[in-house]
C-alpha positions in Angstrom: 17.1 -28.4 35.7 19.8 -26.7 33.4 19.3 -25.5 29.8 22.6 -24.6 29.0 21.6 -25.0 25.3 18.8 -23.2 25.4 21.3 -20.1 25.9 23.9 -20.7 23.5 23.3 -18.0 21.3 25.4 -14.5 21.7 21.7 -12.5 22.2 22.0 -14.1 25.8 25.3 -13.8 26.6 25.1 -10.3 26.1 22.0 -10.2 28.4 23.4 -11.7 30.9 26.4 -8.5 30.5 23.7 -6.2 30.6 22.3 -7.7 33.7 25.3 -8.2 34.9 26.2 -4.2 34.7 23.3 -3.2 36.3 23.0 -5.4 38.7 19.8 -6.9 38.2 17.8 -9.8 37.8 16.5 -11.0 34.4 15.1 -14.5 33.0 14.3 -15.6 29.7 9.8 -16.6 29.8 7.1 -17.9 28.1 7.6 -18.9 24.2 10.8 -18.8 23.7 11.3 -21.4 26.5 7.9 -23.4 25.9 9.1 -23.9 22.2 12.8 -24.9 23.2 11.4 -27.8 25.4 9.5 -28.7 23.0 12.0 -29.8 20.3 13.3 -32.7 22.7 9.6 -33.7 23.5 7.8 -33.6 20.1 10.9 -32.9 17.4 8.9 -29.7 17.0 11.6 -27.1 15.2 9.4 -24.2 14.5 11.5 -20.8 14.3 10.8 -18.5 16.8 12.7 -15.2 16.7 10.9 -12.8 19.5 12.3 -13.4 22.9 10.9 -12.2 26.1 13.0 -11.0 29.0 11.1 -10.6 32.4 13.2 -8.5 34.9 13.4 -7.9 38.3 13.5 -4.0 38.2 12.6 -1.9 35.3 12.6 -3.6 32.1 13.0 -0.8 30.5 16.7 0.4 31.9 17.6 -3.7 30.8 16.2 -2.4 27.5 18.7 0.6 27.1 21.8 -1.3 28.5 21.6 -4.0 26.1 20.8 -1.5 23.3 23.9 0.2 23.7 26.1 -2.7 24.2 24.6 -4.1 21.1 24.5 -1.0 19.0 21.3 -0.8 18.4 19.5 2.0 16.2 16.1 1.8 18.0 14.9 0.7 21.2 11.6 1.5 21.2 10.1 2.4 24.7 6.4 2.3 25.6 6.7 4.1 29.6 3.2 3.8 29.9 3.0 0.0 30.1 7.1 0.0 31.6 8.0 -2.2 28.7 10.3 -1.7 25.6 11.7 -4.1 22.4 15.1 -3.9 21.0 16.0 -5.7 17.3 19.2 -7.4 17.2 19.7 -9.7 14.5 17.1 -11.6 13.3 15.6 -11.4 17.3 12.9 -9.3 17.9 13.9 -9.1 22.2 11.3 -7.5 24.7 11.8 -6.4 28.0 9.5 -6.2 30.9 9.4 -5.8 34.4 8.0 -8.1 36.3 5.1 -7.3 38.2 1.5 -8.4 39.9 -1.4 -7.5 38.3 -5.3 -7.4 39.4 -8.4 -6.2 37.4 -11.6 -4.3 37.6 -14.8 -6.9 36.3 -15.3 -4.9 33.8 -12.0 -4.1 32.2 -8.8 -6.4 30.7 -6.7 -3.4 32.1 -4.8 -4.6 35.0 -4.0 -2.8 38.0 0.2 -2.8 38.1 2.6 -3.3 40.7 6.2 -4.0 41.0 6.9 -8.0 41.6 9.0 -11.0 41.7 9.4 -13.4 39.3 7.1 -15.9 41.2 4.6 -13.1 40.7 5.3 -12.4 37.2 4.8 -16.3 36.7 1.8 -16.1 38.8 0.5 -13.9 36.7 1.2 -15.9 33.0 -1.9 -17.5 31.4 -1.4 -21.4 31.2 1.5 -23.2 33.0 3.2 -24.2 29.9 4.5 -20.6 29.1 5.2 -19.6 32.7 8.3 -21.5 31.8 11.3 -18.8 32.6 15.0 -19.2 32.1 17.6 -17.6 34.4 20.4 -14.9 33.2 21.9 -14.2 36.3 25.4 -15.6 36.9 24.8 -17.1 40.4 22.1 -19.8 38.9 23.1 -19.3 34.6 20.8 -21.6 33.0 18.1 -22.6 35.5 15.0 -23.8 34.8 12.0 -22.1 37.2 9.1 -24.3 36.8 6.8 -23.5 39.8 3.2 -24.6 38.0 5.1 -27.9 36.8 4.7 -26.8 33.1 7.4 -29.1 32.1 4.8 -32.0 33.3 2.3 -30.4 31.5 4.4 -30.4 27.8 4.8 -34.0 28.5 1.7 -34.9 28.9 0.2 -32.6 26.8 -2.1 -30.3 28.9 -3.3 -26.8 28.7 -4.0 -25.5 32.6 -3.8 -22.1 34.0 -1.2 -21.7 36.7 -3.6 -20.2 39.5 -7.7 -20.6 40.2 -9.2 -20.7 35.8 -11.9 -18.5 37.0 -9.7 -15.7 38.4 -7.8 -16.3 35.2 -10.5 -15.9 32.5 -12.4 -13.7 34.7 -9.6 -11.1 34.9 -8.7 -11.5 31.3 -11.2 -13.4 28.9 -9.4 -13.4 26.2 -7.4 -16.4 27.6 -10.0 -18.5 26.9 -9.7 -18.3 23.3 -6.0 -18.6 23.7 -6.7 -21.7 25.8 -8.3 -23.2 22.7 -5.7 -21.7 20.6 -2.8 -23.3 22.3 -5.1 -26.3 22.5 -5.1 -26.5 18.2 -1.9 -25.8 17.7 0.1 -27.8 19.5 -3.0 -31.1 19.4 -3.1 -30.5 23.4 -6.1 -31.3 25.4 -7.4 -28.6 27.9 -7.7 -29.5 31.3 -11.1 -30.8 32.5 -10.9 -27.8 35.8 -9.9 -25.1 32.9 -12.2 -26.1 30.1 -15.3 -25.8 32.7 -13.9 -22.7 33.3 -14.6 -21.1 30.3 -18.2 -22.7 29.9 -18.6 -20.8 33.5 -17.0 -17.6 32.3 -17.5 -17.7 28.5 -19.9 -14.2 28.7 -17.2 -12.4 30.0 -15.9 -12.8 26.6 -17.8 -10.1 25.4 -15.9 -7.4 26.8 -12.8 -8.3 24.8 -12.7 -6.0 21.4 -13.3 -7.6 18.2 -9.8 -6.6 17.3 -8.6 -8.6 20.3 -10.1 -11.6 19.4 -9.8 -11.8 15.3 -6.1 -12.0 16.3 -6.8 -15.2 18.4 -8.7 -17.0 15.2 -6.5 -16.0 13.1 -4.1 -17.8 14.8 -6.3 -20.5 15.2 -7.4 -20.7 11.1 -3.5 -20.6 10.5 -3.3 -24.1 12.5 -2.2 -27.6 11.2 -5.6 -28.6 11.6 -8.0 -25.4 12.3 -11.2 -27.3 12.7 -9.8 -28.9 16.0 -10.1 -25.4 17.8 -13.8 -24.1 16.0 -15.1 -27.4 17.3 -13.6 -26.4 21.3 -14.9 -22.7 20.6 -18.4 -24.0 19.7 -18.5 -26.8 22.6 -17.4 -24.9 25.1 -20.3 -21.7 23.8 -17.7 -19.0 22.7 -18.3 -19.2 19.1 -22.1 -18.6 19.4 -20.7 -14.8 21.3 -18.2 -14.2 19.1 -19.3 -15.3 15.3 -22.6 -16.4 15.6 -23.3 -16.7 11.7 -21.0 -19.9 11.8 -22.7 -20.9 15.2 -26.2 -21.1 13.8 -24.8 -23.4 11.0 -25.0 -26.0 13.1 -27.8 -28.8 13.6 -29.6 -30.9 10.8 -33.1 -30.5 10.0 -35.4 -33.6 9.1 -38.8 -33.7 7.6 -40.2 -37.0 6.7 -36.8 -38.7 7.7 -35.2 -36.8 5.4 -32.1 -34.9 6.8 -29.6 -32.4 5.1 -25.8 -32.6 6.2 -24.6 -30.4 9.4 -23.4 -27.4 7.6 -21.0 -26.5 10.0 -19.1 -29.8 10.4 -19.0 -29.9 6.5 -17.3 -26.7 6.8 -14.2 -27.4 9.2 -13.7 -30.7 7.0 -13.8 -27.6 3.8 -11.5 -25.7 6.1 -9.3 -28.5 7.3 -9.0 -29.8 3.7 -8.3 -26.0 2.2 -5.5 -26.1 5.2 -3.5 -29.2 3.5 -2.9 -27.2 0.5 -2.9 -23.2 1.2 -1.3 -21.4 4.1 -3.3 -18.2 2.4 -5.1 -17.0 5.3 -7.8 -15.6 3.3 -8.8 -18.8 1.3 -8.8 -20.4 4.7 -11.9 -17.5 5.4 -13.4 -18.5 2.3 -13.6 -21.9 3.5 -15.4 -20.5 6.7 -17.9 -18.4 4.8 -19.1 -20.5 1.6 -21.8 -21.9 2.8 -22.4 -19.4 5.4 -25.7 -18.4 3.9 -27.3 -22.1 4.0 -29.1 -21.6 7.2 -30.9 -18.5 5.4 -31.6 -20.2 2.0 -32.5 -23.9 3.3 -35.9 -25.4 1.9 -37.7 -28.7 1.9 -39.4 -29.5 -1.0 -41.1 -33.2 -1.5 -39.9 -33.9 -4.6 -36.4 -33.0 -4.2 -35.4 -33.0 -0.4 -33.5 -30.1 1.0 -32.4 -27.5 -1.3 -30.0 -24.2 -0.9 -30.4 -22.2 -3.9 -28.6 -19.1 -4.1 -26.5 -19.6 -0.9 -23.6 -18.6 -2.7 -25.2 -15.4 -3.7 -26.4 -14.5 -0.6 -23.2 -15.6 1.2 -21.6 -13.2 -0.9 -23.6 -10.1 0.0 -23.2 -11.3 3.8 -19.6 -11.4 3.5 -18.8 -7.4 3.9 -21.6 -7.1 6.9 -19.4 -10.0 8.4 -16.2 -8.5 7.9 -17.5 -5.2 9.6 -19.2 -6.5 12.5 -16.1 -8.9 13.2 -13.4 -5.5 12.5 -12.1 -7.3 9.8 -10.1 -5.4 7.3 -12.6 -4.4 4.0 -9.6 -4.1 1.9 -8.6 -6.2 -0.9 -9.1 -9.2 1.5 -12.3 -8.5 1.9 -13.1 -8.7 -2.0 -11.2 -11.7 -2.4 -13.1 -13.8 0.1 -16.5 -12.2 -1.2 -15.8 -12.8 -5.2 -14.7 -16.4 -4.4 -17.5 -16.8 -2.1 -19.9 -16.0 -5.2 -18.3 -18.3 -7.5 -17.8 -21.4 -5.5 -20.6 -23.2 -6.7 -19.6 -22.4 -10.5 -16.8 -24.8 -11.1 -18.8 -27.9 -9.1 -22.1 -27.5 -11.1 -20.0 -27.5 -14.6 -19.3 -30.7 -13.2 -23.0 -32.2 -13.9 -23.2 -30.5 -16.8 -22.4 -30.6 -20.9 -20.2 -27.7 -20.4 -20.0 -25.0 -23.4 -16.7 -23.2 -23.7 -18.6 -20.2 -23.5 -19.9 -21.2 -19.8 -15.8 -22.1 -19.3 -14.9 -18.6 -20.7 -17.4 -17.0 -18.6 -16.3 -18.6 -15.5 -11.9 -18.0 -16.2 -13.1 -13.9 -16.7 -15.1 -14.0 -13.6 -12.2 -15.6 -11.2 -9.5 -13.7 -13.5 -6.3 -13.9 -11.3 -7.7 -16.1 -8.6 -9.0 -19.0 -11.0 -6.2 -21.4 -9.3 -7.5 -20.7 -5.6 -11.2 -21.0 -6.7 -10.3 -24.9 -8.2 -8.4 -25.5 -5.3 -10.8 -24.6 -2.7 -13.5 -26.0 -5.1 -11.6 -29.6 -4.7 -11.6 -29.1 -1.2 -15.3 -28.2 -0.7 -16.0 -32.0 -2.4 -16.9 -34.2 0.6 -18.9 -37.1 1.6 -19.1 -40.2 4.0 -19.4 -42.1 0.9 -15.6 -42.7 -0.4 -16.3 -44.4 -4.0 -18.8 -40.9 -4.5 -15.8 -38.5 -3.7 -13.4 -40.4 -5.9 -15.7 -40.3 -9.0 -16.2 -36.5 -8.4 -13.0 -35.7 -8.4 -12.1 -37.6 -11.4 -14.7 -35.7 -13.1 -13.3 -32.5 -11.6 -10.1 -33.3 -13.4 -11.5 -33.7 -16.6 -13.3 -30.4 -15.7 -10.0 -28.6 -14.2 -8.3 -29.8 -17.7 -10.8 -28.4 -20.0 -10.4 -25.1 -18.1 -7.3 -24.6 -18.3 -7.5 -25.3 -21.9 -10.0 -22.9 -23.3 -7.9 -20.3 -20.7 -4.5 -20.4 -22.7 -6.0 -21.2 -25.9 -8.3 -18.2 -25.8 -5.3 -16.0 -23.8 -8.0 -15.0 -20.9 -5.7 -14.9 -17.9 -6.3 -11.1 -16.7 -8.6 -10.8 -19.6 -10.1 -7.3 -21.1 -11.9 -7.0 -23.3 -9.6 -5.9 -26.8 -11.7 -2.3 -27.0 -11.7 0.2 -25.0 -14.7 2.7 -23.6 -12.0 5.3 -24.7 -11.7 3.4 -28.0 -15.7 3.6 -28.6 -15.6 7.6 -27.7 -12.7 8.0 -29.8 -14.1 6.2 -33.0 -17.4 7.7 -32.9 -16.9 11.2 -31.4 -18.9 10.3 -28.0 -18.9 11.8 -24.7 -18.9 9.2 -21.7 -22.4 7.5 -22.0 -24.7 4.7 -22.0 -24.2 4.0 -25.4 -20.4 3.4 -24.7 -20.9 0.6 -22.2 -24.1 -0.8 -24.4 -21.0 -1.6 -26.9 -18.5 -2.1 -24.6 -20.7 -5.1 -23.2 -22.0 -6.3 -26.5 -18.4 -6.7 -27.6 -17.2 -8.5 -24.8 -20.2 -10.8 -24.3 -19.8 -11.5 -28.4 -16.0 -12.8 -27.5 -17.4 -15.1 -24.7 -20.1 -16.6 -26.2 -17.1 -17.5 -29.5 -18.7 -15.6 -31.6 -15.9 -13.2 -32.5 -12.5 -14.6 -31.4 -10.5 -12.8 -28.8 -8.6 -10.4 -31.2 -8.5 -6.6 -31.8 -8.9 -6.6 -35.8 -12.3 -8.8 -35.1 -13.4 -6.9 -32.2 -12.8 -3.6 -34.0 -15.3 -5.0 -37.2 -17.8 -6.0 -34.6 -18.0 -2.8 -32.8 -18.4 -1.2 -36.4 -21.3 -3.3 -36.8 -23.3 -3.0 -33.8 -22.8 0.6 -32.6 -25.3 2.3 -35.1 -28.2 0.5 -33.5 -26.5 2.1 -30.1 -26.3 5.8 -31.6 -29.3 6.4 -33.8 -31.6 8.6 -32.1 -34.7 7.1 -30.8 -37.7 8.0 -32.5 
């Protein structure tokens, strides 16, 4: 098969110079010719820049040849790993050599040696990107399909191109990527290669945690995410690798009364969240709202199953999560944790007669995130019963209207409170102190609850009233 198309762009011509020059073979592999295919089969037309050149010989010398022709300012050279990566217009192009690789049981380094191309492909983790591309002038253009990958994109099937249990054995992170491919692309895994990874899924466990938050990542960042957590439980690799979301699974019943699977509710949250948001880190808060439930969950006659306080217990878990998994405790981190805390707040103003002090409270608390909490609140309603959701949610715009409302009317978007702790010290001569934050907080709970408005002049008379009881000495 030809694919003159697939090479119409100058990046390849001038490979195929370079190659030329030095008088080796190189071939175009994996993505960048998976996702070409794919356009004609499934009118897919996602941009992919990064293209990966295999090469018969040292990748690296194909590296520095092309560089020069094309002028480039940095080729950047790992020798240790014979592979380097050249920018050239928008293309991020990487060079390797191609090679045969074996492994130790209990190491994802591979054991190196020079190869061929059918060895390099050997080598590739699922038929569908062993997919390669020649650059050489005697066969321009050809297609090398040895595992029938091409067969495999039709019919929509993720398979490894050699034995799956020297595959996942040898490098266990493909199984994740099996699942990963799987989601993305709505693929189903092949029956020989999904038993695989039930056989091999402990092996997973030697993968670093680094490794594999790169893989869910990808997965959360999916169309449809929930596809790929419901393979990764299934097939036993979510209880190894995030077993707090694991052991939200199952329904408990006492007296025939049963609470909703926790974890099923939360890849409908997650899938739902996904339709709106392509912020990574709402699509984590989505994962870990609820993830205190199994922790909190109580039966009580009277009133069934309860979880009270999940929200503020999933919010203290969220930081021992992020650590265990290696996920950054940054700014992320505080984002997912505040908006796991408030969840619940927006959903029980709901039910309630809501005072525009609760509404106050609730816009300072979120502050800059108050749009992502509605939304993901909105997307944590769910239900088997339709006409319930639809009368929630035109309740939760009535709700989402007041909001907004008492926000701009009371000009609380990044509120502070009008006065200063430097203001107090300043006024009455104080050194920093309790009695500084006793006002500070007296003032700005005085604005919430309405009864000062939001303004300096009346903030300033308040303060002036209050602060003696704060600084008379105590008898």
């Amino acid at each position: 098969m030809k694919l003159q198309e697939a090479l119409d762009e100058e990046v390849f011509d001038i490979l195929a110079q370079a190659s030329k020059s030095l008088g080796i073979r190189s071939y175009v592999i994996g993505g960048y010719v998976r996702d070409y295919l794919m356009r004609d089969l499934y009118d897919r037309h996602e941009s992919r820049k990064d293209i990966d050149i295999v090469v018969e010989g040292r990748g690296i010398d194909l590296a520095r040849k092309f560089g020069e022709l094309v002028g480039a300012k940095d080729v950047v050279v790992y020798e240790n790993f014979g592979t380097a990566m050249v920018p050239f217009q928008d293309y991020s192009v990487e060079f390797v050599g191609a090679r045969k690789e074996s492994y130790q049981r209990n190491s994802r380094k591979p054991i190196v040696e020079e190869g061929t191309l059918e060895d390099d492909q050997l080598r590739r983790d699922f038929t569908i990107n062993a997919l390669s591309i020649s650059l050489n002038e005697e066969d321009f253009a050809h297609l090398h399909d040895p595992f029938e990958g091409v067969q495999d994109l039709k019919d929509g099937i993720i398979r490894t191109p050699t034995d799956p249990d020297i595959t996942f054995s040898d490098d266990p992170l493909r199984m994740i990527r099996a699942i990963r491919f799987a989601t993305r692309f709505g693929f189903h895994i092949e029956e020989r290669t999904y038993k695989a990874i039930i056989k091999n899924r402990q092996r997973i466990t030697i993968v670093s945690k680094e490794r594999i938050n790169d893989e869910l990542n990808k997965i959360i960042m999916t169309e449809k995410p929930s596809r790929g957590f419901d393979l990764l439980f299934r097939t036993g690799l979510l209880k190894l690798v995030f077993p707090e979301l694991h052991n939200m699974h199952g329904i408990d019943y006492v007296n025939g009364r049963g609470h909703k699977d926790n974890f099923y509710h939360t890849l409908q949250v997650l899938d739902n969240i996904s339709i709106k948001s392509d912020n990574l880190w709402l699509r984590w808060v989505a994962i870990l709202h609820d993830i205190a439930k199994p922790l909190t969950k109580r039966y009580h006659p009277q009133h069934g199953w309860t979880f009270h306080g999940h929200e503020d217990r999933g919010g203290r878990l969220v930081p021992k999560i992020f650590r265990n998994m290696k996920l950054p405790l940054n700014e992320h981190m505080k984002y997912v944790q505040k908006l796991v805390f408030l969840h619940q707040r927006p959903i029980a103003l709901v039910n309630e007669e809501v005072s525009d002090s609760a509404i106050r409270r609730l816009v300072v608390d979120a502050g800059e995130d108050l749009n992502d909490l509605l939304e993901f609140c909105r997307a944590d309603i769910t239900s088997k019963n339709e006409k319930k959701v639809t009368r929630f949610l035109r309740n939760y715009e009535v709700l989402e209207k007041r909001i907004h409302e008492v926000e701009q009317r009371d000009n609380l978007r990044n509120w502070q409170p009008p006065i200063t702790g430097n203001e107090i010290m300043e006024t009455f001569k104080l050194p920093p102190s309790r009695a500084v934050g006793q006002i500070k907080t007296e003032i700005r709970e005085a604005i919430l609850d309405g009864v000062i408005p939001n303004e300096v002049d009346a903030a300033r008379a308040f303060m002036m009233e209050i602060a003696p009881k704060y600084l008379e000495p105590k008898p």
